[in-house]
ChimeraX commands (.cxc) that place a marker at each C-alpha (Angstrom):
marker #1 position 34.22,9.00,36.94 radius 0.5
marker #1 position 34.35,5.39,37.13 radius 0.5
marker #1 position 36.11,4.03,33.75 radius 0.5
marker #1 position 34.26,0.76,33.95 radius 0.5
marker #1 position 31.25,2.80,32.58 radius 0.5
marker #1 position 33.00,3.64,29.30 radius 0.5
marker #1 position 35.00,-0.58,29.42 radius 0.5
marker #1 position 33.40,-3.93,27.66 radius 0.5
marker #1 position 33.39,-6.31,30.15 radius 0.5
marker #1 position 35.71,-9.86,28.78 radius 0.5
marker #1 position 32.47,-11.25,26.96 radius 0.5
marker #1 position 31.62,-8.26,25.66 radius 0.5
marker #1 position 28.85,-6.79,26.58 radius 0.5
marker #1 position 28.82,-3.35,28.45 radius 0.5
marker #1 position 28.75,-3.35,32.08 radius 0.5
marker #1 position 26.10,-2.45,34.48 radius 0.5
marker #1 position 26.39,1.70,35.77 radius 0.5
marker #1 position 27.67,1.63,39.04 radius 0.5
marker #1 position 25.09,4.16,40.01 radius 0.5
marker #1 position 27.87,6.84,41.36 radius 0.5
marker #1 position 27.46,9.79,38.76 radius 0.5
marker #1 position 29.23,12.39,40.61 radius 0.5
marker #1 position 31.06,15.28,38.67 radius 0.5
marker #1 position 34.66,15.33,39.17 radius 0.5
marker #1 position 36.82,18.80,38.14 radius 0.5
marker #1 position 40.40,18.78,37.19 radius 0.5
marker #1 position 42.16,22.00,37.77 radius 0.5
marker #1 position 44.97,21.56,35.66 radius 0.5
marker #1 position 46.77,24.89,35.48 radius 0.5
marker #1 position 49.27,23.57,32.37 radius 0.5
marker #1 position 46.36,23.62,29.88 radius 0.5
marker #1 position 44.65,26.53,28.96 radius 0.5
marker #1 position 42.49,27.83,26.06 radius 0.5
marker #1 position 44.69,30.76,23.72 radius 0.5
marker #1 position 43.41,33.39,21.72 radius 0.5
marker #1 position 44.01,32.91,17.95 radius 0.5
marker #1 position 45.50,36.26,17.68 radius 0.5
marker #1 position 48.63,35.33,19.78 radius 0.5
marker #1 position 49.46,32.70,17.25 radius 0.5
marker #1 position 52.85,33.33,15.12 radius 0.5
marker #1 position 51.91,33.86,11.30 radius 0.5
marker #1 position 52.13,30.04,9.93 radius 0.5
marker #1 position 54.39,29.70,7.33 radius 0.5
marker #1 position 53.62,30.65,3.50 radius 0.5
marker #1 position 52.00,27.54,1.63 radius 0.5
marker #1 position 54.23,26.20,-1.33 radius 0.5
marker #1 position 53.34,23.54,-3.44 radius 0.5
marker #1 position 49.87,22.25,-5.29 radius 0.5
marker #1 position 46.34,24.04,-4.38 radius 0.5
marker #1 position 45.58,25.39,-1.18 radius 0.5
marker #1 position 42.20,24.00,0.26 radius 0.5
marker #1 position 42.61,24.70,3.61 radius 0.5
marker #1 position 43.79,27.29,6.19 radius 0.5
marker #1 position 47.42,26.16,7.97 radius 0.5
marker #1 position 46.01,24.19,10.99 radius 0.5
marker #1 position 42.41,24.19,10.06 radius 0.5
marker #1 position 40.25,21.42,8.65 radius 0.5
marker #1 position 41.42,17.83,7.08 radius 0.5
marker #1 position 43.43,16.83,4.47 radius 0.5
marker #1 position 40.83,14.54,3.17 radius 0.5
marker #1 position 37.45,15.73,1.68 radius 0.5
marker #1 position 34.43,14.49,3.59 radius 0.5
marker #1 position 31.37,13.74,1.42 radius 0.5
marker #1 position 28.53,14.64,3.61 radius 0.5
marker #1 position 25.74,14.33,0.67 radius 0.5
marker #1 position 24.87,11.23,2.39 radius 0.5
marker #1 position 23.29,13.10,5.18 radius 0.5
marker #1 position 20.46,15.21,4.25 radius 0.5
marker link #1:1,2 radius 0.2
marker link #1:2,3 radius 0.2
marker link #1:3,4 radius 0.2
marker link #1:4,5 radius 0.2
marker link #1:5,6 radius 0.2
marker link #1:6,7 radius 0.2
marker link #1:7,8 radius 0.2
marker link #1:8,9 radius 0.2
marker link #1:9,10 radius 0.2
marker link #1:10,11 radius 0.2
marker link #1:11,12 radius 0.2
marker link #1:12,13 radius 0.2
marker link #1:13,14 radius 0.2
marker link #1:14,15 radius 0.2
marker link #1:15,16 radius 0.2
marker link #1:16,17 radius 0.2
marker link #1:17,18 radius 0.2
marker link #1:18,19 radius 0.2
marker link #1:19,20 radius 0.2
marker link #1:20,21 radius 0.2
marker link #1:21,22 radius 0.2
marker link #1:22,23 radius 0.2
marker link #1:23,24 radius 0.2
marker link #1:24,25 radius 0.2
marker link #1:25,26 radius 0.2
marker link #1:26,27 radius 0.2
marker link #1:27,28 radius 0.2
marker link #1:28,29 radius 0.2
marker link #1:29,30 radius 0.2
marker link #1:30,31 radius 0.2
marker link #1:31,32 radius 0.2
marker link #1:32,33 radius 0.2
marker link #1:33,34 radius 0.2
marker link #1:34,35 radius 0.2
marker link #1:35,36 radius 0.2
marker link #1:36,37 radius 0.2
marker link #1:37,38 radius 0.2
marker link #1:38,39 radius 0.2
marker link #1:39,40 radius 0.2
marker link #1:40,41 radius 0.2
marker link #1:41,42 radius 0.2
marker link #1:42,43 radius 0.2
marker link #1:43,44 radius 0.2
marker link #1:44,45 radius 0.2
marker link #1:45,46 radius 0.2
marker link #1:46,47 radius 0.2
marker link #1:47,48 radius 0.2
marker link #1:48,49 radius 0.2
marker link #1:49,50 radius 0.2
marker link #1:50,51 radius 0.2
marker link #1:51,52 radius 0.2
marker link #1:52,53 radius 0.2
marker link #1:53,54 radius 0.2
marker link #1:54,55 radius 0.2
marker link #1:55,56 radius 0.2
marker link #1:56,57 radius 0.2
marker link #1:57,58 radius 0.2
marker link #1:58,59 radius 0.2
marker link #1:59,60 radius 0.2
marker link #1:60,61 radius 0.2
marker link #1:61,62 radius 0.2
marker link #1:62,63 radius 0.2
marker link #1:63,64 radius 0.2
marker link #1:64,65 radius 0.2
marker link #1:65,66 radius 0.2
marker link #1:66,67 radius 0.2
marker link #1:67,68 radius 0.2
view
């Protein structure tokens, strides 16, 4: 994958594709997708109201009214 694809170019305007679109595949054998099940327990929550699962979600509320 050619990086220049994905760069601004100094005056700032995106750069021509170099036309190359092969596929490349890492096999990286450090990184690999768990099971949720083999988790430990997390920790019980202490403190104000619990909005979210431990690990799950966002601390800030997303208004998504604005898209219907």
């Amino acid at each position: 994958m050619d990086s220049s694809s994905y760069t601004l170019s100094s005056n700032g305007s995106l750069p021509q594709a170099s036309g190359s679109s092969r596929r490349i595949i890492i096999n990286d054998p450090r990184w690999k997708f768990t099971d949720e099940s083999v988790f430990p327990k997390p920790r019980d929550f202490i403190g104000g109201p619990k909005k979210y699962r431990a690990g799950r979600g966002s601390s800030v509320p997303l208004d998504l009214s604005a898209y219907h």
